[in-house]
TIBA-993688 format. One record per residue (C-alpha): x, y, z; residue in one letter. Coordinates in steps of 0.02 Angstrom, whole numbers, padded with zeros to 5 digits. Example, Ala and Ser with C-alpha at 12.3 -4.5 7.8 and 13.67 -1.06 7.14 Angstrom:
// TIBA-993688
{c1:00615 c2:-00225 c3:00390 type:A}
{c1:00684 c2:-00053 c3:00357 type:S}
***
This chain:
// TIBA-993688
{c1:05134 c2:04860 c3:05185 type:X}
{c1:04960 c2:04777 c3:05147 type:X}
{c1:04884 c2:04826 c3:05011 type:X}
{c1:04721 c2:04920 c3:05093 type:X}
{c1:04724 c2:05103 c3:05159 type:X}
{c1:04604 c2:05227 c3:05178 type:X}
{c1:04576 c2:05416 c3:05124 type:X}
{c1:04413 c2:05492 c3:05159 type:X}
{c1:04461 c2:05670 c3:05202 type:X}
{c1:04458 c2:05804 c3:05072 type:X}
{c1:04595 c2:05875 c3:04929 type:X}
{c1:04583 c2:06044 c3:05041 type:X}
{c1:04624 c2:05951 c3:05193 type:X}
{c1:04770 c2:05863 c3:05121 type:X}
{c1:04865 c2:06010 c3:05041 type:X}
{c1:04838 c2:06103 c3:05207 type:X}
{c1:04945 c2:05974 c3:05300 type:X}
{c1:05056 c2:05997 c3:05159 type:X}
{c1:05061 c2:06177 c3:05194 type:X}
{c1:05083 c2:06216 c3:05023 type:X}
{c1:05053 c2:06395 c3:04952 type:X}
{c1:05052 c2:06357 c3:04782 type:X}
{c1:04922 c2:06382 c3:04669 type:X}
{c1:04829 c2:06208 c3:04649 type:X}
{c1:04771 c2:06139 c3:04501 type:X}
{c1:04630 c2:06004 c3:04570 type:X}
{c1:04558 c2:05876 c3:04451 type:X}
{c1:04495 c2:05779 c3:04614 type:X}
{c1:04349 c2:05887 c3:04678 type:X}
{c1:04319 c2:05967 c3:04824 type:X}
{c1:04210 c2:05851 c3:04909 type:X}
{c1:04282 c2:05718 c3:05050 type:X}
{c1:04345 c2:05560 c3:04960 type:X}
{c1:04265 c2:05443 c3:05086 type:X}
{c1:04376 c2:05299 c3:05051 type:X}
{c1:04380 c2:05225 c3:05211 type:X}
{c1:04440 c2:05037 c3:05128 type:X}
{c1:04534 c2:05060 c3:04988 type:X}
{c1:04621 c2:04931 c3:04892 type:X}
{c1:04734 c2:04923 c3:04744 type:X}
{c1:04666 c2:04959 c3:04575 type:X}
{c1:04557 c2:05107 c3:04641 type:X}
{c1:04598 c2:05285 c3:04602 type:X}
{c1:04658 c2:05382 c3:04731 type:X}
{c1:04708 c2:05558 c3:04752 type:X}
{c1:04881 c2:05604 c3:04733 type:X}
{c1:05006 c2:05751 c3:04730 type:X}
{c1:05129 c2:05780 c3:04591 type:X}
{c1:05231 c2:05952 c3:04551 type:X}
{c1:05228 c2:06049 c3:04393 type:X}
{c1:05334 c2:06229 c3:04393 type:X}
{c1:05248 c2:06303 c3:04551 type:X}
{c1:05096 c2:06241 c3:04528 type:X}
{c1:05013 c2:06093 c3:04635 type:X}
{c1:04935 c2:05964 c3:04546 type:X}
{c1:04818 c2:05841 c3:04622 type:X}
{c1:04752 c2:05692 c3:04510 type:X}
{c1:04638 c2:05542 c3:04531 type:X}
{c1:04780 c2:05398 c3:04499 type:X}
{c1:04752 c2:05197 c3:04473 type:X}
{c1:04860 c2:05127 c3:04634 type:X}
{c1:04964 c2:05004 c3:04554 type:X}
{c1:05092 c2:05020 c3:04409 type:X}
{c1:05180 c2:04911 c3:04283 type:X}
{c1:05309 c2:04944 c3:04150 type:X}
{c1:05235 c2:04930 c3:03971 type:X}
{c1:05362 c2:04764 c3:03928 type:X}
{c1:05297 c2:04679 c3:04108 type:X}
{c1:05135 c2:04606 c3:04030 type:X}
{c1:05166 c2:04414 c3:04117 type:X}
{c1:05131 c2:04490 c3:04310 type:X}
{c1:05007 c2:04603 c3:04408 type:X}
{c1:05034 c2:04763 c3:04416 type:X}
{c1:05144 c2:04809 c3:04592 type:X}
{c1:05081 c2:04940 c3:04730 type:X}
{c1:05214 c2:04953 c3:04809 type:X}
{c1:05422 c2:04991 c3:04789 type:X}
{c1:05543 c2:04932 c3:04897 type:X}
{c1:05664 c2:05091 c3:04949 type:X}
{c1:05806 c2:04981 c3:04935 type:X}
{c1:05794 c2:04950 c3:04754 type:X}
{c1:05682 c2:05068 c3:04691 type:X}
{c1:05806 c2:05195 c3:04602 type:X}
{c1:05921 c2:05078 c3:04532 type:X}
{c1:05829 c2:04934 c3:04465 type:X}
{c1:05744 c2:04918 c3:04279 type:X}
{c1:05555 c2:04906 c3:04335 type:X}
{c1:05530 c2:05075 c3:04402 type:X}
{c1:05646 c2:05156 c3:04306 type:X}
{c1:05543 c2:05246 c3:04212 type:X}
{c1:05440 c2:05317 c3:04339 type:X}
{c1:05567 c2:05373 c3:04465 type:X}
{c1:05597 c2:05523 c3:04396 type:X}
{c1:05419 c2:05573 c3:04415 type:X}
{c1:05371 c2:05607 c3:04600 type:X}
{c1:05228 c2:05609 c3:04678 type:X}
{c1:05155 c2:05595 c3:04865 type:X}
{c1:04989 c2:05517 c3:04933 type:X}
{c1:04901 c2:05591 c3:05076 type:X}
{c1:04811 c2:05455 c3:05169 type:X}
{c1:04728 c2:05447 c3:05338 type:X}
{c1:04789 c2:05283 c3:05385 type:X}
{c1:04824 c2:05092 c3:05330 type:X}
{c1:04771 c2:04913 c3:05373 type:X}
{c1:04882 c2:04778 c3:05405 type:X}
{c1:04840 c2:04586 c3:05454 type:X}
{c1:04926 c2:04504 c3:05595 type:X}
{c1:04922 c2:04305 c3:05612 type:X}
{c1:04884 c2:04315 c3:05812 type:X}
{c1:04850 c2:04110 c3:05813 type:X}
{c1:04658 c2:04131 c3:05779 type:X}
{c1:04571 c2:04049 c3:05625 type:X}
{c1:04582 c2:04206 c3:05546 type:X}
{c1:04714 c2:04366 c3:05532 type:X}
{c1:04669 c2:04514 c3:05630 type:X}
{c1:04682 c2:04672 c3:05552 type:X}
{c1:04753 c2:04837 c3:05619 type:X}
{c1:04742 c2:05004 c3:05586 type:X}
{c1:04891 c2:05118 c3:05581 type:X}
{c1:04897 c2:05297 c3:05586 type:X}
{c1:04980 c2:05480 c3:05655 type:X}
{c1:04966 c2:05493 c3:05851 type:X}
{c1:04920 c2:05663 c3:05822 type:X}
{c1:04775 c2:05609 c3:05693 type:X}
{c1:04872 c2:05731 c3:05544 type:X}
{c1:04858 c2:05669 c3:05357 type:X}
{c1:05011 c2:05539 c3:05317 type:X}
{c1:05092 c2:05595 c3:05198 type:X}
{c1:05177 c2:05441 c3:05093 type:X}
{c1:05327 c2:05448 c3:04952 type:X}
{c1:05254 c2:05405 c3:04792 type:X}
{c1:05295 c2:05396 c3:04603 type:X}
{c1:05193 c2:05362 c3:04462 type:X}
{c1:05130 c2:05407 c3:04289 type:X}
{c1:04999 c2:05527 c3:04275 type:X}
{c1:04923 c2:05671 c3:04185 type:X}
{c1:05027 c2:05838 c3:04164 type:X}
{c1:05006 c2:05990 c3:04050 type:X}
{c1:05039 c2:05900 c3:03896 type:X}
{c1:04984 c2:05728 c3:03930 type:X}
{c1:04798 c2:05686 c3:03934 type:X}
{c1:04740 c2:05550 c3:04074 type:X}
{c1:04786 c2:05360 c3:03998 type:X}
{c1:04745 c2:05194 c3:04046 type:X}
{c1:04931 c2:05171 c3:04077 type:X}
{c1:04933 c2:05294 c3:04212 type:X}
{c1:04976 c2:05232 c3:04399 type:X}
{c1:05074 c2:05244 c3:04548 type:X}
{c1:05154 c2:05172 c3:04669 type:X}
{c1:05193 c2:05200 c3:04866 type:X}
{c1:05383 c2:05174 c3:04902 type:X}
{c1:05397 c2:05064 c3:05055 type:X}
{c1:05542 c2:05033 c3:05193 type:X}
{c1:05583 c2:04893 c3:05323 type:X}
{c1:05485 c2:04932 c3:05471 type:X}
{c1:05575 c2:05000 c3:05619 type:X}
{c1:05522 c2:05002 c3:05828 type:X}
{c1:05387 c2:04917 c3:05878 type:X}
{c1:05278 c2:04926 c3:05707 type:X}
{c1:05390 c2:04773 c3:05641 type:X}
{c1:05274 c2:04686 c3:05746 type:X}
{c1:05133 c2:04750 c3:05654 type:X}
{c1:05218 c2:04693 c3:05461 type:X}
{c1:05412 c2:04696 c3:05409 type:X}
{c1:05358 c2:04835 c3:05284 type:X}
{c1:05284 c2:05019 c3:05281 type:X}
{c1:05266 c2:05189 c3:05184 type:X}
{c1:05403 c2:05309 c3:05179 type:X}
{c1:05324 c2:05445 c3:05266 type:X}
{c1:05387 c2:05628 c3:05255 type:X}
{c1:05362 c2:05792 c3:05368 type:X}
{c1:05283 c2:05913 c3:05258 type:X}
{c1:05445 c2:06002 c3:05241 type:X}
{c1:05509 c2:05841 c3:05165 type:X}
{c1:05369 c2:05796 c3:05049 type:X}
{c1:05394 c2:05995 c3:04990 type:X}
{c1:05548 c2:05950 c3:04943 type:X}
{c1:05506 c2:05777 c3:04882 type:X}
{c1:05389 c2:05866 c3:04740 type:X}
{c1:05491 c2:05983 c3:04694 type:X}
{c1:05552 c2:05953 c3:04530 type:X}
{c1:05720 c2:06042 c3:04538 type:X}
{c1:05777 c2:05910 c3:04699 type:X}
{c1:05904 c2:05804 c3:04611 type:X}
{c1:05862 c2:05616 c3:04590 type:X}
{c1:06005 c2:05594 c3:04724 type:X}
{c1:05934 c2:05686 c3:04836 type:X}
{c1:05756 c2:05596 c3:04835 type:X}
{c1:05842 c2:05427 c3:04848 type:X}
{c1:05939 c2:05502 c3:04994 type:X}
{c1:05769 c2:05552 c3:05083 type:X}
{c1:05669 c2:05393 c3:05039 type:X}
{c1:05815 c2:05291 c3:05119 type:X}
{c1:05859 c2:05386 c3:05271 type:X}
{c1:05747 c2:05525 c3:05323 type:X}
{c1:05588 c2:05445 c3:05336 type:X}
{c1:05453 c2:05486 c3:05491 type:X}
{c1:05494 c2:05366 c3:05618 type:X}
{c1:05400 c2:05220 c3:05699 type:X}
{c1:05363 c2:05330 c3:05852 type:X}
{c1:05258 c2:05445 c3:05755 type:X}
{c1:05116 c2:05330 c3:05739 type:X}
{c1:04983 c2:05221 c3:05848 type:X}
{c1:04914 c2:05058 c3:05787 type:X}
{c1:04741 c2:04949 c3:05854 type:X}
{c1:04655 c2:04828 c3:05817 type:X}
{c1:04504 c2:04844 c3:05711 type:X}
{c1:04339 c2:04754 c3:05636 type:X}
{c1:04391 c2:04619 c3:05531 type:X}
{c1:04239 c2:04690 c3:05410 type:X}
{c1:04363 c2:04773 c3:05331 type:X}
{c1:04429 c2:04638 c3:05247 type:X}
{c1:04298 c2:04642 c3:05126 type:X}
{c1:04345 c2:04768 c3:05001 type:X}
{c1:04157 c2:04822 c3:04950 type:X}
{c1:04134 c2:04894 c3:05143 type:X}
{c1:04171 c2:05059 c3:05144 type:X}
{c1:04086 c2:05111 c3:05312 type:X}
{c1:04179 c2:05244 c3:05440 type:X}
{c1:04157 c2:05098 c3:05565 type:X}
{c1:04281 c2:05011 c3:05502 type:X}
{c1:04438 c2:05158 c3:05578 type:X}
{c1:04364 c2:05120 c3:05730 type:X}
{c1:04458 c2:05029 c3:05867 type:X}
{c1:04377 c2:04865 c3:05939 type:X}
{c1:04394 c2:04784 c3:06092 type:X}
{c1:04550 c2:04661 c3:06087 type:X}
{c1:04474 c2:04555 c3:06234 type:X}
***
């Protein structure tokens, strides 16, 4: 997965595809996020659990252990590895999801430069992506050590075309259970490995290589161009 996505609809729209009846706790806003070109380091909107009570936070994308001061701070974890090694092992317990309308990745198509493409739902419905992080809860303030990360798994189907890598995507029955704090840490790893949404659930197109300038943030840029 490249490191650019966007998320422009709203924290109401999100926890409806969610379908989520718990009380929310919302320290986003209300208003639509119009992210159309994010890219790492920006805080985005994300989904954590605490009791019964949904919890959505404005979250650094990008995360690094306190004792991992000689590299960048990763977006991304590899399913594979993710429970089990010593990076993210303090974060895995802590779950979270991202809703996101879509993400960009660059293909090397022969020209002098990549194209990018945009990837999304074929039926246009928030994408709901396995997450974990550190963030702000009922006893812990906001800190500059706060971030997350979006677990990622070898692409599948025809998208492998598109990049080797991609979120783990849940139903919202799955990302339900995903948050949920009393789902056993065996359990997650279990979905994040095997019970992904599959390949077939999404479209891709090319788009306007604008995007690959992080400060444009115009809705022109989920549009579809001509690939002639």
């Amino acid at each position: 997965m490249c490191g650019r996505l966007s998320q422009y609809d709203g924290i109401h729209d999100f926890v409806a595809a969610l379908s989520m009846p718990n009380a929310l706790v919302n320290h986003t806003g209300d208003q639509p996020f119009g992210r159309y070109n994010a890219a790492p380091t920006t805080q985005l909107a994300i989904f954590h659990q605490e009791g019964q009570h949904l919890h959505a936070d404005m979250v650094r994308w990008g995360w690094c252990p306190h004792w991992a001061k000689d590299r960048a701070a990763p977006i991304n974890a590899r399913v594979e590895k993710v429970a089990h090694g010593p990076f993210f092992r303090e974060i895995w317990p802590h779950r979270a999801v991202i809703a996101i309308n879509n993400w960009f990745e660059w293909v090397d198509e022969g020209g002098p430069k990549k194209q990018p493409y945009l990837i999304r739902r074929r039926d246009r419905a928030p994408i709901l992506c396995a997450a974990i992080g550190k963030y702000p809860s009922a006893e812990r303030l906001p800190s500059e050590h706060d971030g997350f990360v979006i677990i990622t798994a070898d692409s599948v189907g025809g998208m492998v075309d598109i990049h080797d890598r991609r979120p783990v995507v849940f139903s919202p029955e799955l990302a339900r259970e995903w948050l949920d704090q009393a789902t056993p840490k065996e359990r997650a790893e279990h979905m994040a490995l095997l019970e992904g949404e599959s390949s077939e659930m999404f479209e891709w197109f090319q788009v306007d290589r604008a995007v690959g300038n992080v400060r444009n943030q115009s809705p022109h840029l989920i549009e579809p161009v001509d690939p002639n």
